[in-house]
N, C-alpha and C positions, 0 to 999 in steps of 0.2 A: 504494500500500500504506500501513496504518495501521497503527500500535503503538500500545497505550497502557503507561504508565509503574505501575510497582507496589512498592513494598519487598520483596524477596528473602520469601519464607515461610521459606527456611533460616536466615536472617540475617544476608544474605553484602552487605546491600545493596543494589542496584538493579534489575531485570529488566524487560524488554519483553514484550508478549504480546499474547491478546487474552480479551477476556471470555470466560468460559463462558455458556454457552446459561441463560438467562433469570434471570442471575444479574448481579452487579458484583463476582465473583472472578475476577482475573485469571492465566489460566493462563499461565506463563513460556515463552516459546520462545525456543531458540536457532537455529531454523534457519528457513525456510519453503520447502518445494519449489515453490510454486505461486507466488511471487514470483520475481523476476525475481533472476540470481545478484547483481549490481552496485547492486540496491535493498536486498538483505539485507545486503551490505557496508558500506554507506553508513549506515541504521540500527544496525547493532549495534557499529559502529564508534564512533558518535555515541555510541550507549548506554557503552563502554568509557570516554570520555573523562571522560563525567558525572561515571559513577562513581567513577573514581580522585579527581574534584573533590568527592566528598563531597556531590553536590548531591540534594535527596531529592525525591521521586514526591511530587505533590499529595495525593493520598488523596480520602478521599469528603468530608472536610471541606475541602479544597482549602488548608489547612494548608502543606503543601508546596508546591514550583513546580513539579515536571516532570509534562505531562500527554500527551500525547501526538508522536509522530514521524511525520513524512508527507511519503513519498519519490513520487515520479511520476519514471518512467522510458521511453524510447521503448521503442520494440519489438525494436528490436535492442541496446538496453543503450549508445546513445554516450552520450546526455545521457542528465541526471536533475538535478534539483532536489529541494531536500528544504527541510523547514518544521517546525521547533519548537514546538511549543505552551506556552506556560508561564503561570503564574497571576500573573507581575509578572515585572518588567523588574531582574533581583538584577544585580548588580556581580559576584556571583561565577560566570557564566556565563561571561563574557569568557576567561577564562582559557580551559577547556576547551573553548569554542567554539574560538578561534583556534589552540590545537592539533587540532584537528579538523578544520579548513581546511587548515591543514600538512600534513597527513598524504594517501599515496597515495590513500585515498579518501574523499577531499572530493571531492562532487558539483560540476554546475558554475555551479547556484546553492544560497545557502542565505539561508534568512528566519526570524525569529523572531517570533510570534503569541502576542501578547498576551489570555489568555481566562480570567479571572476570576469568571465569573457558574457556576452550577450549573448541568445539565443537560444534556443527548441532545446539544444542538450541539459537535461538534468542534471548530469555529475561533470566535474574537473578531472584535469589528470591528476592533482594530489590529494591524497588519504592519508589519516592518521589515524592510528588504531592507539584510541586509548583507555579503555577496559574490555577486557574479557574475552571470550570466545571469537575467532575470528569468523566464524558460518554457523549456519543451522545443517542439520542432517534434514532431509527428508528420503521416502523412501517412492520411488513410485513402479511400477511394475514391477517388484521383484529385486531392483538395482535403487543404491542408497548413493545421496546425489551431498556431498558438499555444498553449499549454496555461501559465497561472499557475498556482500550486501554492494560491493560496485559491477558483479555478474549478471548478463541477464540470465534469468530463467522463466519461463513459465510462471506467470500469476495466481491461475487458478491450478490448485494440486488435482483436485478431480477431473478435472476437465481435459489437465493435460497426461492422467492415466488414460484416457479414453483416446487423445489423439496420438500415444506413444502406441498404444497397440494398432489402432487402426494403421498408424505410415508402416510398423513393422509386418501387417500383415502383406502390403502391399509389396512390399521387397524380398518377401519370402522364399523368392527362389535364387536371389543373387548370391553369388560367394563374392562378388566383390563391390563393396559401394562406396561412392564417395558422398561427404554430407557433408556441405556446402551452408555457412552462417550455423554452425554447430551447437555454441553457446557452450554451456557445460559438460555437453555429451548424453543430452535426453533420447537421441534413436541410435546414436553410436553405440555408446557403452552395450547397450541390451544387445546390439548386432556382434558387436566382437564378441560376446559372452554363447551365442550362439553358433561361435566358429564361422563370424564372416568376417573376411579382410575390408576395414576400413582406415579410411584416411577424413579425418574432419578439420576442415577451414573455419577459423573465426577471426575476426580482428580485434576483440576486445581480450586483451592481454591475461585479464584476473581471470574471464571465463575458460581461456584454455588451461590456466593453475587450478583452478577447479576443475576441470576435465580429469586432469593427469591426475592430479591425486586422487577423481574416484575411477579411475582406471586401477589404481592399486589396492584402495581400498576394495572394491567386489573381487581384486583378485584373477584381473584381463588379463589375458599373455598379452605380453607386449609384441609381442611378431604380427600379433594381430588386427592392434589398434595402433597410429600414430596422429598428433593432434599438430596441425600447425598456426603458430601464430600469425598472422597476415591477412589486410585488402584479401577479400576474396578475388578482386580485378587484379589484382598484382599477384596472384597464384595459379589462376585459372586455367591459363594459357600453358604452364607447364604440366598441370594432372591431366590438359587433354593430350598428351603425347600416352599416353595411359589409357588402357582397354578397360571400360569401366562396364559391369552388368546392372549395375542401375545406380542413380543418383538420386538426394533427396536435397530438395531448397526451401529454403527457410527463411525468406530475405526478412528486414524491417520496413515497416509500412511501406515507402518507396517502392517495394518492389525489388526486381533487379534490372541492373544497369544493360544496356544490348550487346555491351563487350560481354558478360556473364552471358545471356542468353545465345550470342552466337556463339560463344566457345561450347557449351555443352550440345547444343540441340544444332549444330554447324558441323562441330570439329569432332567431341568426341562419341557423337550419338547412342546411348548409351541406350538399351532393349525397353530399359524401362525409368520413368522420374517420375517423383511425389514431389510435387510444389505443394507445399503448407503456407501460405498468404495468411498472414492478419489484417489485410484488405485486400476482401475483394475485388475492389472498383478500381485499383492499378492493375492485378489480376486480368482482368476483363480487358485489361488494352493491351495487353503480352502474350494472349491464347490466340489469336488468330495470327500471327507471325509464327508461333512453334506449330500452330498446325501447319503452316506453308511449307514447312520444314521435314513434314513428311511425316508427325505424328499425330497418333489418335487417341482422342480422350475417350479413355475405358472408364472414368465415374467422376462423380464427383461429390465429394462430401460436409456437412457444413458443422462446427463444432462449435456451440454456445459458450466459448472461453469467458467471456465477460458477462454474464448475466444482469436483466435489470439495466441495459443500456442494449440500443442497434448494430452494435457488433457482434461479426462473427468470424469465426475462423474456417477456411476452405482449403478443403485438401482436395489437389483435379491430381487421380493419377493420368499419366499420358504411355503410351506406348509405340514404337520406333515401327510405321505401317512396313 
């Protein structure tokens, strides 16, 4: 779960919330049903402490330091980690961090993210881990997943038990897949575990550290899985010199870029790919170039990840006519 940080519109001060719909006015909340109860605890706890500290919401000018709060919690509420965001590293954090820590509900890690620049990105390149556990365990089909709090993973844990079985069942015949915007290793992991050779591309650093250690932890051969850090555009071009029996894509919102699309569905045509889209609607302007390309959409499937809002997640298998 995310908060972002806003000055009170009452002018009482500080408040959490989330943007309104196509806007950068933040709507205040105090509660959230669709969160987890011990992640709402843990954020608007945090949120109290701020506030009694005087400390103020960045703003659009980024003026301020508090930008945003981001708790990750298992599924059944033991752990959570949470993660601060803020525009510089102030002296007068300490205080009300460390009563924060004190208090019943302090999570059982907490980090502070340094993120200064403007725009859409939630986190910075710098972290600072200053109490406690650096990830949650979760476990989802079977394979027990690491999770750092600057990783992406999957939001929803049910939802993404449903969409890890579904893409594995779809790959089920391959011995060898590549899995493209990988993240921590949600269809990797279960596939090398199954004795298929995989290779997973992601660009965000901490997510392939989290790979690799739950590559050990479940106990992967390593001959089986390898995880590489990089641009999936600055890697692509070399695994299509590689005979691949199927590929799975993962992109973020965006989609993927045409250099990705014509290396897999151009270069290394692979029998079969599982695009997993968290939209659709880029989705839908990418299917009719990979069908020109001489493939067939054998299904399509839609995964309610986000409940309580008009998102959905689409899984189009395609196969090589």
């Amino acid at each position: 779960m995310a908060f972002v940080f806003a000055p009170d519109p009452r002018g009482r001060g500080l408040v959490i919330g989330h943007y309104e719909r196509g806007s950068h006015r933040v709507v205040p909340v105090d509660d959230c049903p669709v969160h987890s109860e011990r992640g709402n605890r843990v954020a608007f706890a945090l949120r109290d402490h701020l506030q009694k500290a005087g400390i103020t919401a960045a703003g659009h000018d980024l003026s301020g330091v508090l930008r945003h709060i981001i708790v990750r919690t298992t599924g059944d509420d033991r752990e959570a980690v949470a993660m601060l965001v803020v525009t510089r590293n102030d002296k007068r954090l300490r205080a009300p961090i460390r009563a924060f820590l004190d208090s019943p509900n302090a999570p059982d890690g907490f980090f502070v993210n340094i993120h200064d620049e403007p725009g859409s990105f939630m986190v910075g390149e710098k972290t600072l881990r200053i109490a406690g556990r650096p990830s949650v365990k979760e476990a989802i089909g079977g394979v027990s997943y690491l999770i750092s709090p600057t990783a992406f993973f999957q939001t929803n844990v049910a939802a993404a038990t449903t969409l890890q079985a579904y893409v594995l069942e779809q790959v089920a015949s391959a011995s060898s897949v590549l899995d493209l915007y990988c993240g921590s290793g949600l269809f990797s992991l279960p596939l090398a575990l199954r004795r298929v050779k995989v290779t997973g591309v992601e660009e965000n650093r901490h997510a392939i550290e989290d790979a690799e250690t739950n590559a050990r932890v479940n106990g992967v051969d390593s001959r089986l899985v390898r995880f590489i850090a990089s641009r999936v555009e600055d890697s692509v071009r070399a695994q299509a010199r590689r005979s691949w029996d199927g590929v799975i894509l993962d992109p973020p919102r965006q989609g993927c870029s045409n250099e990705v699309l014509e290396a897999v569905f151009e270069d290394m045509r692979p029998k079969r790919v599982v695009y997993v889209s968290c939209n659709p609607e880029a989705l839908s302007f990418e299917l009719p170039g990979i069908v020109q390309c001489g493939y067939t959409i054998e299904s399509v499937r839609a995964v309610d990840m986000f409940p309580h809002t008009d998102h959905l997640e689409a899984v189009v298998t395609l196969t090589r006519a």
